[in-house]
C-alpha positions in Angstrom: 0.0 0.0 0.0 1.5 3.4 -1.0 4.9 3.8 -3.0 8.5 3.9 -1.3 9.8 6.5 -4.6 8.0 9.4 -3.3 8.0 11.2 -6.9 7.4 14.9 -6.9 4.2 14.8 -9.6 2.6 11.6 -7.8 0.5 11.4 -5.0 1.2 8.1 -4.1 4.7 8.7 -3.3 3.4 11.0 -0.3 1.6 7.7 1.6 5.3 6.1 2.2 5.2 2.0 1.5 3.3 0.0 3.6 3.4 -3.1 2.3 2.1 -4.7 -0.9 -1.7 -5.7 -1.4 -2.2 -9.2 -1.4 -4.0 -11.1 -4.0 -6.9 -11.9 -2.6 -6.8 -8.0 -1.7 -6.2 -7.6 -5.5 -9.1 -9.4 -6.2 -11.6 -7.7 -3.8 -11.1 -4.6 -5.1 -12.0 -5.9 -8.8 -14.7 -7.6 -7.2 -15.9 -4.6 -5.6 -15.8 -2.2 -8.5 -17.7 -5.2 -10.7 -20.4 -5.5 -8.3 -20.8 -2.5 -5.9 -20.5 0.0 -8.3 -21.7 -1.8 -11.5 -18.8 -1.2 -13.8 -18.3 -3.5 -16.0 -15.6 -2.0 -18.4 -13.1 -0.9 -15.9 -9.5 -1.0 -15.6 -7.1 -2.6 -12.8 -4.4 -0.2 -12.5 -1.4 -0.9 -10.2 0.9 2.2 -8.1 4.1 2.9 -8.1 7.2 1.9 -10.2 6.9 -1.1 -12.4 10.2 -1.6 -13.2 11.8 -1.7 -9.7 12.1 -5.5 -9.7 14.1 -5.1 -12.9 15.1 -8.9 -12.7 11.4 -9.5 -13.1 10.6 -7.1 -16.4 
């Protein structure tokens, strides 16, 4: 939760890390946009710097 860069132009970065959301986390909040606010085109959209685990990209 939040974003350990702290950029200037992103809010984010202001909240500090946290820790990361879980899956099942990850999933309730799709769940929750699906159901509880009827959306069904919608986007998941992740925070923070994808390519920090460069090893992974």
């Amino acid at each position: 939760v939040g974003c350990a860069f702290r950029c200037r132009f992103c809010a984010t970065g202001r909240l500090g890390l946290t820790r990361n959301l879980s899956p099942g986390e990850t999933v309730d909040q799709v769940n929750f946009v699906r159901f509880y606010l009827a959306e069904s085109n919608s986007a998941e959209q992740g925070r923070g710097q994808p390519t920090r685990p460069f090893r992974c990209v």
